[in-house]
N, C-alpha and C positions, 0 to 999 in steps of 0.2 A: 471458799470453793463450793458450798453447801449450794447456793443458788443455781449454780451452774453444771452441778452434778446431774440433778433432777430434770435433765432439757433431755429429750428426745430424739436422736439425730436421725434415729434408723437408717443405717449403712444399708439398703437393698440396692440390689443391680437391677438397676431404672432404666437403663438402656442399653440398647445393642452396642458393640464395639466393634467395631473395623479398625485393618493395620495400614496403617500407612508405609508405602513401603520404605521411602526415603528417609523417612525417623527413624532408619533402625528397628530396634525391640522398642519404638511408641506405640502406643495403643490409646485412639484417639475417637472419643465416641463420636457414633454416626450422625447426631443431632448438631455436631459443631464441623463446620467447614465442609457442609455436603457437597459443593461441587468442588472443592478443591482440586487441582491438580495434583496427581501423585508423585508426579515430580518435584512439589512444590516442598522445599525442607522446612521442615517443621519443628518451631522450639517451644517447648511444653511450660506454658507456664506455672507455677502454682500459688497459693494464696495463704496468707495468714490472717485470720481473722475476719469474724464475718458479723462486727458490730458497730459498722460503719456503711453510711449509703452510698460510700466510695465504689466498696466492694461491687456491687450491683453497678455502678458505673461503670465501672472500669470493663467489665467484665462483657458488659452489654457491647460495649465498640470494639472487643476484643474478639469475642463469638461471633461476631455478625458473620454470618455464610458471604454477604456481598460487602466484607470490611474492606478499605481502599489498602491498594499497595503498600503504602506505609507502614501498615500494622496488620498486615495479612499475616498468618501464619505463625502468629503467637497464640493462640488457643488457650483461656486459661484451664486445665484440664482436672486439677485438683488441688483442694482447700481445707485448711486445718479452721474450723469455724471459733474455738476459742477464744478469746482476748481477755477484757476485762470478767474478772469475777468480783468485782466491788464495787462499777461503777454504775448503778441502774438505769441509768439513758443508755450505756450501753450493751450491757449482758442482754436486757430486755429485747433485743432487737435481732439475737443471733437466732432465733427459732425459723421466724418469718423470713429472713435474709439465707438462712439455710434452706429452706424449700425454695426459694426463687432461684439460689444457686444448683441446686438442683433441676430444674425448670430448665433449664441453660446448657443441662447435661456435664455439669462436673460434678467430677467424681467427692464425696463427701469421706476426710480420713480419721483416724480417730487419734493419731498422734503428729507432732511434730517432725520425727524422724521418719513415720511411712509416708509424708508428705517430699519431705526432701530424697527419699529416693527413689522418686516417683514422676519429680520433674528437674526441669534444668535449669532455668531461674526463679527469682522469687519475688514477687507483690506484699508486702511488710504492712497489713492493713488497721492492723487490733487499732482500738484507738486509745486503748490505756496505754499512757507512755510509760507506764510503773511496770508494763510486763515485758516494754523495749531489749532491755539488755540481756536477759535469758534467751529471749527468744532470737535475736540479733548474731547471739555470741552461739548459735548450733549451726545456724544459716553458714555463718562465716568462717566457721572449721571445719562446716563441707565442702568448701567452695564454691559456694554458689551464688550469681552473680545478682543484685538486689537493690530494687526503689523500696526505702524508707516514707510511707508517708507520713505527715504531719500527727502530732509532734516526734519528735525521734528518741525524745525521753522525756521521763517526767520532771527531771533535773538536769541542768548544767551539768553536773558531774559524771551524770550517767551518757548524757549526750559526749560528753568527750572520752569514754572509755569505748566506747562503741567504735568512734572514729580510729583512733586508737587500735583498737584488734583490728578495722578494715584493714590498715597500715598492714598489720603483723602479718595477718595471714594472707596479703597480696590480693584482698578479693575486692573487684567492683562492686561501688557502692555509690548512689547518691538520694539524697531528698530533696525534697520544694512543693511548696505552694502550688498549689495549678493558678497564682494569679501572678505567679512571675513571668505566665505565657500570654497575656494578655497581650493584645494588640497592638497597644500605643506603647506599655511597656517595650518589648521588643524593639519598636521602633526609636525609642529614644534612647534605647542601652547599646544596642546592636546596626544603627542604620542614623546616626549621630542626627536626628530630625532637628531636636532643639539645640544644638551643639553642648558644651559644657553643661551640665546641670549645675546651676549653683545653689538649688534648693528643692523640696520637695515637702508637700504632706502628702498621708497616707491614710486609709481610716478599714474597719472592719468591723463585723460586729466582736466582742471582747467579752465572751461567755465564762465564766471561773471556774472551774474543778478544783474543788481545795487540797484533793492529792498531788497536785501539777503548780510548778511554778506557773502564775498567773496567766500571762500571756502568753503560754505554753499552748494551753487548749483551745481557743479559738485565736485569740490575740497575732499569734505569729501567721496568719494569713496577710495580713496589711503592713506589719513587719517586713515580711519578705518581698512586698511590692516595694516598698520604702528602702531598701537594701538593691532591690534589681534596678532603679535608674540613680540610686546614691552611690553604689559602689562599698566596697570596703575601706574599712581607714575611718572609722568610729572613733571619737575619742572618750568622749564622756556622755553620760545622760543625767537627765534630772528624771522625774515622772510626776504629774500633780494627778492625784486619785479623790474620786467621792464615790459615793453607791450609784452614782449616775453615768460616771462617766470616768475615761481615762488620758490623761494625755501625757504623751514621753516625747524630751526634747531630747534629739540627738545631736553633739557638735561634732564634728570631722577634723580629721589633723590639720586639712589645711584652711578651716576659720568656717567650712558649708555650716548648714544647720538643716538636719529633716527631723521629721514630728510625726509622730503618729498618733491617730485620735481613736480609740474605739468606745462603743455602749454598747449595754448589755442588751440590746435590740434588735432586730432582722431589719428592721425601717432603716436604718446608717447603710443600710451597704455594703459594697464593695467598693473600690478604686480608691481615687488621689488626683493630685495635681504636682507636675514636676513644672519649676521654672529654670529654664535655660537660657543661655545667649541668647538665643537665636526666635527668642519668643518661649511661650506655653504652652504645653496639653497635655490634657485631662483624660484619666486609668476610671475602665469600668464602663457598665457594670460588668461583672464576673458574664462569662457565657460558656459555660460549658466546660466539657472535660477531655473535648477529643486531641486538640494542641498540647496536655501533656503526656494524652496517651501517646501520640506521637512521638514526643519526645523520650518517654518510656524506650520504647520500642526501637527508636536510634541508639541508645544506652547497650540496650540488650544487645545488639548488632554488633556494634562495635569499641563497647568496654569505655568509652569516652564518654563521662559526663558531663551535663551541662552546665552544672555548679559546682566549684571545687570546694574540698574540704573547707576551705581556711575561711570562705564566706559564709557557707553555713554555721560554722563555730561561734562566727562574729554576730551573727544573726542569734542565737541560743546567749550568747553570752550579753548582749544590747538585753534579751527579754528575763536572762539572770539578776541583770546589774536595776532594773526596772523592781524585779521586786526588794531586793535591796536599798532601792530609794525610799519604797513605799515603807519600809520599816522604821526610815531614819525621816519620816516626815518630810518628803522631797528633797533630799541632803543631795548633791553632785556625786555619782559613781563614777570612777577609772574603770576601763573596761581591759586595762593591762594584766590588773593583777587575776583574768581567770585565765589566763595565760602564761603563769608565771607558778604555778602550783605542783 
């Protein structure tokens, strides 16, 4: 915690605040949604962690004074900047990412809990999945309704305790990729383009934190495209790994097989290629962030998530059983048994 002690945040009132009058007791500064309508209801968003360039995304198509109907009037309005205090790509990043957010007119808190009662939903941004479950398990004993983003933990085990309390204490919750929104994706899960998928590759860059199950930290971006036109119903994986490169074969219960390829390089990309009945096509590259803010912001509306439990699980558990291959030399994982514990 030493590193992270010593950062700066200076809580000053940086800008004017005006009431909304429709939000109730909100108090929603004047630099975000100036010409709003005051009729316009207003749900306060707020933010966890500020060591990720999500946050800064996210945050930028959420402020926008001329944000489009779809995601008008979520404001994120205040942010607890902490996350990792161990991982240097990212503690490193919360100073500068905290003046931006400031920049943007949110409010800067200095704990967890003045954050949560401060707004009405929550943005889950830290990127150390090692600080997921602490910080998961306050959100969801206040009830407050929340996008996990990637990864949702830093293990398997903690990824299912999580789901787990959403369960218990009845509260909305979902995660994802923003590359399960991708275009063609969409079209081939949701708008049956290729008909049947009987197969799939997926690839992404696959960067490693050695606190994080492998594919955990960047790896589950290409994962989750390879799961959004494969579907659920995994059965086994192999994985064959070098310093250069990674690749995990998935086989499905009813005989599919998808693959995922990633390196540890920004030049691989984004996307895939899904084959179908009905012909091919080909995921990527990645474009942007606005189709899951969107999809955020449906969530936040009406408590309906886009992904359910049991594919994300399967998705966390395919990138568990992955490094367990890697331990036993490519050995075949059952992906039953993280299901069965």
């Amino acid at each position: 915690m030493e590193k992270t002690r010593i950062i700066n945040y200076n809580r000053r009132n940086f800008i004017q605040n005006v009431t909304i009058a429709s939000a109730g007791l909100s108090i929603i500064p004047s630099s975000i949604y100036a010409n709003i309508s005051s009729s316009k209801k207003i749900i306060k968003v707020g933010m966890i962690g500020l060591d990720t360039s999500h946050s800064i995304e996210y945050t930028k198509l959420l402020n926008d004074p001329n944000a489009p109907e779809e995601i008008a009037g979520f404001p994120v309005v205040a942010a607890y900047p902490l996350g990792s205090s161990t991982i240097e790509s990212s503690f490193s990043r919360i100073p500068k990412y905290t003046k931006e957010m400031e920049e943007m007119g949110v409010k800067i808190v200095d704990s967890l809990s003045e954050l949560l009662n401060q707004v009405d939903v929550i943005l889950l941004e830290s990127n150390d999945g090692g600080v997921r479950l602490e910080q998961t398990l306050e959100v969801l004993k206040k009830g407050k309704p929340m996008f996990v983003d990637k990864p949702v933990a830093a293990t398997f085990a903690d990824v299912s305790k999580i789901y787990k309390a959403a369960e218990k204490y009845k509260v909305p919750m979902f995660s994802s990729s923003s590359l399960r929104f991708l275009k063609n994706a969409d079209a081939i899960r949701n708008k049956n383009s290729i008909g049947k998928v009987m197969g799939a590759t997926t690839y992404s860059p696959c960067y490693i934190e050695p606190s994080h199950t492998d594919l955990f930290w960047y790896g589950v971006h290409g994962v989750e495209l390879l799961f959004t036109v494969m579907g659920t119903g995994c059965k086994s994986i192999r994985r064959d790994y070098t310093e250069d490169s990674d690749i995990v074969y998935g086989t499905w219960q009813d005989g599919r097989v998808g693959v995922y390829r990633g390196r540890p390089h920004w030049e691989i990309g984004f996307g895939g290629i899904a084959f179908g009945e009905k012909g091919n096509l080909t995921m990527g590259p990645h474009n942007g962030y606005t189709t899951i803010v969107k999809e955020i912001v449906s969530f936040f509306k009406t408590h309906e998530a886009p992904v359910l439990p049991q594919e994300t699980l399967e998705i966390y558990a395919f990138m568990e059983a992955a490094d367990e291959s890697k331990r036993n030399n490519g050995a075949t994982i059952l992906l039953d048994q993280y299901f069965h514990v």
